[in-house]
N, C-alpha and C positions, 0 to 999 in steps of 0.2 A: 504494500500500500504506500503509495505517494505521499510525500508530506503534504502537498497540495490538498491531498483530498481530507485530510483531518482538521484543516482550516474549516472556521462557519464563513462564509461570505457576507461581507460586510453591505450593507444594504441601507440607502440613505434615501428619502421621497417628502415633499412637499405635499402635506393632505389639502392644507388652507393656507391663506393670510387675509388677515382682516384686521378689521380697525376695532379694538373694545371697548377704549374708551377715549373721547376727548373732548377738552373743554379753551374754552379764549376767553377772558376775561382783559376788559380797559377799565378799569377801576376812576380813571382820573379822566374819560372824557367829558362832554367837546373839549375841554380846557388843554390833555397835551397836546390837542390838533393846531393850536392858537401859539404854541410858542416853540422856541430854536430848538433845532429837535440835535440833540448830543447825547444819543442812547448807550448806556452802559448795559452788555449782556451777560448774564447768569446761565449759566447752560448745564443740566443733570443729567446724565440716565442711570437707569436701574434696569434690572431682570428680575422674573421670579419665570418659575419654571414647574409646571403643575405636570407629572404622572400621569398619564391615562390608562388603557388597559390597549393591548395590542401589540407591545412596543412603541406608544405613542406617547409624544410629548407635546402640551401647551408648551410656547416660550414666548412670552410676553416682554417687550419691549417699552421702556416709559423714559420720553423725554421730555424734561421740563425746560421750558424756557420764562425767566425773568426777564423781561427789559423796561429798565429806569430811565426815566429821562431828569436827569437832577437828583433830588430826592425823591421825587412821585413817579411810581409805573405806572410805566405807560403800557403795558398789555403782560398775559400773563396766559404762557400755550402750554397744554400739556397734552402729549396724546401716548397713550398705549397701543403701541402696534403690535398685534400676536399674531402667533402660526400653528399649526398643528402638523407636528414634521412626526417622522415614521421611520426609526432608527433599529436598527438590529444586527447582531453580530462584530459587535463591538467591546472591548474589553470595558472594565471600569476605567480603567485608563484614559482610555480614547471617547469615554463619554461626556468626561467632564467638557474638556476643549469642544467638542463637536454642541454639545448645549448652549458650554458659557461664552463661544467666541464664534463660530459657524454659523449657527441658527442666529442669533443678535446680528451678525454683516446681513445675512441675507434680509430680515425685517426692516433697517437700517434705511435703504432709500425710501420705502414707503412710507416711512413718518415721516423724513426729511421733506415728501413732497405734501404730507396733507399740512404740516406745519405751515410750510411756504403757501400753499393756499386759504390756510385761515388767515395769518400773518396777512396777505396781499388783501382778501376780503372785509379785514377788519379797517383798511383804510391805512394801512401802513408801510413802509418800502419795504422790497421782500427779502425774505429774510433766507441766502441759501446756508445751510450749514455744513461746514466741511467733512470730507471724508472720515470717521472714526476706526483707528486700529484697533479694536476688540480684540486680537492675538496678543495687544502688550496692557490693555484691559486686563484683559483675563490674566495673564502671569503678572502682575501688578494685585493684584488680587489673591493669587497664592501664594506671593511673598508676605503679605501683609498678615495673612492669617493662617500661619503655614499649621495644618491637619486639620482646618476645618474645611466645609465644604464651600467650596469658594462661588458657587453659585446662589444668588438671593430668593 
């Protein structure tokens, strides 16, 4: 027998992606529309990551964005992008990174773009946000808390 053949095959699918939650908030208009606009931005993400049955995982994505203009925000975006990906034949090993950095790139432009359209909708210049490395996320994250589970 082959060593080939003792291998499980590693097996990776996109079931969904969707949007679960999100909200825009301008706490301080008309008034930040009236003056010099010098926005300072606050920018978060987070993961949580829910088990399903099948070898199926939720990976939800949440990025917050703050923008101030002075001391008063001037808008306030959050959206959670999720997926339901379908992983199998993967060690413990190779699940972490495949959850906590893989699944998070692939979600990644689809907030970027519903952001940029609430952003652009709410009356404000659009807002593209750049590229994130979630491979030094994620190892940044098991240095930080090295033998826990570095996924939130």
């Amino acid at each position: 027998m082959s060593e080939k053949n003792n291998e499980v095959e590693k097996q990776f699918s996109i079931q969904k992606i969707y949007t679960k939650d999100m909200s825009f908030e301008t706490p301080n208009s008309p008034k930040v529309f009236t003056e010099k606009w010098e926005p300072a931005v606050d920018f978060n993400l987070g993961t949580h990551v829910l088990p399903l049955e099948n070898s199926m995982y939720e990976v939800a994505l949440t990025v917050t964005i703050t923008v101030k203009n002075g001391d008063a925000t001037a808008y306030l975006v959050e959206v959670n992008q999720a997926g339901i990906f379908s992983l199998s034949g993967f060690t413990d090993a190779e699940m972490g990174p495949m959850i906590g950095s893989f699944c998070p790139n692939i979600l990644f432009p689809y907030a970027r773009e519903t952001i940029s359209d609430l952003v652009t909708k709410g009356g404000f210049p659009q807002m593209l946000l750049a590229p994130v490395n979630f491979d030094a996320l994620y190892s940044q994250q098991l240095q930080q808390a090295p033998g826990s589970d570095a996924i939130n």
